[in-house]
Every structure is written in C-alpha cells, then in structure tokens.
C-alpha positions in Angstrom: -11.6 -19.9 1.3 -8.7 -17.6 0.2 -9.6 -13.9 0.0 -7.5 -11.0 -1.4 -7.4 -7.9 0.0 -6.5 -4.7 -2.0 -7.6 -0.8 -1.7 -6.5 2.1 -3.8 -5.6 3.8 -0.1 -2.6 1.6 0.1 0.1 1.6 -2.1 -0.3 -0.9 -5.0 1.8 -3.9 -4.7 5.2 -3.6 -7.0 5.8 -7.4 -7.6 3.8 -10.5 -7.7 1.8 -10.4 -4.1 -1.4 -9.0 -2.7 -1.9 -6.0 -0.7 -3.1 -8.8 2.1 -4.9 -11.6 2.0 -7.6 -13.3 4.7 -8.6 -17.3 5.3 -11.4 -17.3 7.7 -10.9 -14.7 10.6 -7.2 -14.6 9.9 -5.3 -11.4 7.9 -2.1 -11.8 6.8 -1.0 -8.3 5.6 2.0 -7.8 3.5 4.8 -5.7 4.4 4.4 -2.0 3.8 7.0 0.3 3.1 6.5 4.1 3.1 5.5 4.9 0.0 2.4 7.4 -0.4 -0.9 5.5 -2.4 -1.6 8.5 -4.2 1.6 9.3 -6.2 3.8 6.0 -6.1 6.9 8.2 -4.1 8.7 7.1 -0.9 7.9 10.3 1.9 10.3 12.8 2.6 12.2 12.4 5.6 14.1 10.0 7.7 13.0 7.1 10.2 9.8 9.0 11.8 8.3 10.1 8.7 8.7 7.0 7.1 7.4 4.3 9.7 4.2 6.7 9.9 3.8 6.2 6.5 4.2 3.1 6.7 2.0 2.4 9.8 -0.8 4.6 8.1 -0.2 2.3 4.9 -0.5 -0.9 7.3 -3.7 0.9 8.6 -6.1 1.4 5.5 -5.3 -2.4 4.3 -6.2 -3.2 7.8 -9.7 -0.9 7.6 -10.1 -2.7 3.9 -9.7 -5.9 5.5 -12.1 -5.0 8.5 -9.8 -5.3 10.9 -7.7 -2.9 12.8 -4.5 -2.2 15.0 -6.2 -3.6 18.1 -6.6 -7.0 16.0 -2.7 -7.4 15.1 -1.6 -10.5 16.8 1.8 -10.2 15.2 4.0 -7.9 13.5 7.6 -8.3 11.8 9.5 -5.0 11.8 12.6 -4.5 9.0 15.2 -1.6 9.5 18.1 -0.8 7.5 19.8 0.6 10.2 19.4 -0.9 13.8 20.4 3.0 15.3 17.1 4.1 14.0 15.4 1.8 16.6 14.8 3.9 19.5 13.5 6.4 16.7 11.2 3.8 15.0 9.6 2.6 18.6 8.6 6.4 19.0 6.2 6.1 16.0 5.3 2.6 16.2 4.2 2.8 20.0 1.3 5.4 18.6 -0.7 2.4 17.6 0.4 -0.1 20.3 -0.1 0.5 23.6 2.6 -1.8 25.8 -0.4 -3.4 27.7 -1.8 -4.9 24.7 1.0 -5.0 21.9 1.1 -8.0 19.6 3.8 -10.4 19.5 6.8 -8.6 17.3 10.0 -9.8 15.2 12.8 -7.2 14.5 15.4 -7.2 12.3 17.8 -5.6 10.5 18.2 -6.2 6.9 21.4 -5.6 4.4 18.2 -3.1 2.3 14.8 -2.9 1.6 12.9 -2.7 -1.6 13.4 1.3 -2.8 16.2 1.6 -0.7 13.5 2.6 2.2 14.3 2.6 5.8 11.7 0.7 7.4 8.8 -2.1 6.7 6.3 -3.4 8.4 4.2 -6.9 7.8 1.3 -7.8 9.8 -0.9 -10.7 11.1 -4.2 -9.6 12.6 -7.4 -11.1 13.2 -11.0 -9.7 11.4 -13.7 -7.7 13.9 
C-alpha cells in the first residue's frame, strides 16, 4: 500500500505532490530545492549554500521516512547552470562517499521552480 510522507522539517510542497511517498521498502522522495521549512524563503547564497539546503531538506524527509543517505539507491541532480558542477559535487560528496554513492542523473535545466539553482530528487530504500 501507498504511503505519504510529509514533515514540517521539510519545506511544504508548493503544487499538487507529496513531500515523498513509500510502497513497501521503496522511497521515492520528491525533488527538493533550497528553500528553508521554517520561513518559506530560498537561502542566501550561490551554488554551495543552496545544494546544502537542499541536501539537508532531502535529509529530514529521508529521517521522516526512516530511511537515510546510506539508503539512496538513486538520485537525479538539476542545475541551472552546468559551471556550477564542480561547485555542486563539493557539497553533494558530504553525504556520498565515492565507494558507496547511488546511481546518479544530471542535468541541466532551461530553470527551476523559484528561479533556484539546484534540485535534488531521490530514490532510497527504508532501514
């Protein structure tokens, strides 16, 4: 059965979706972008400050879900900008050691929702 998965420590979804949602053991998180639960605002900053937003978003849906980052079997990674790659690796490499990274898809996109740099979606697996 089909379960939702929402938690006031994530931002709340601005359209018709779900925070994530589980079937069985699988999590299918929705993308995050860096916007900060408690006021609604994207963080200050450029590509750093927003992917660890982001990431940290990705990471209480994941707690919510009881799962975590060394669960995530795959992750798609949007960027407005494909020069803020090497910049959006740094950040993103905090919570994936090479050795045990899941499976990833990145792309470039034309823009994001909020005009935002970065987003993140995930598929992970429950402890």
């Amino acid at each position: 059965m089909k379960e939702i998965i929402s938690t006031t420590k994530a931002p709340a979804a601005i359209g018709p979706y779900n925070q994530g949602t589980s079937f069985d053991k699988l999590v299918f998180l929705s993308g995050q972008i860096p916007l900060i639960p408690e006021t609604m605002e994207i963080i200050e900053g450029g590509i750093s400050e927003q992917t660890q937003q982001v990431m940290q978003n990705l990471k209480a849906v994941l707690d919510e879900a009881n799962s975590s980052f060394e669960n995530v079997l795959k992750t798609t990674c949007y960027l407005s900008d494909m020069d803020n790659f090497v910049a959006f690796n740094e950040v993103y490499s905090q919570y994936f050691d090479a050795q045990n990274a899941p499976a990833r898809a990145t792309v470039a996109v034309k823009t994001l929702p909020k005009n935002v740099l970065v987003e993140v979606d995930v598929i992970a697996f429950k402890n």
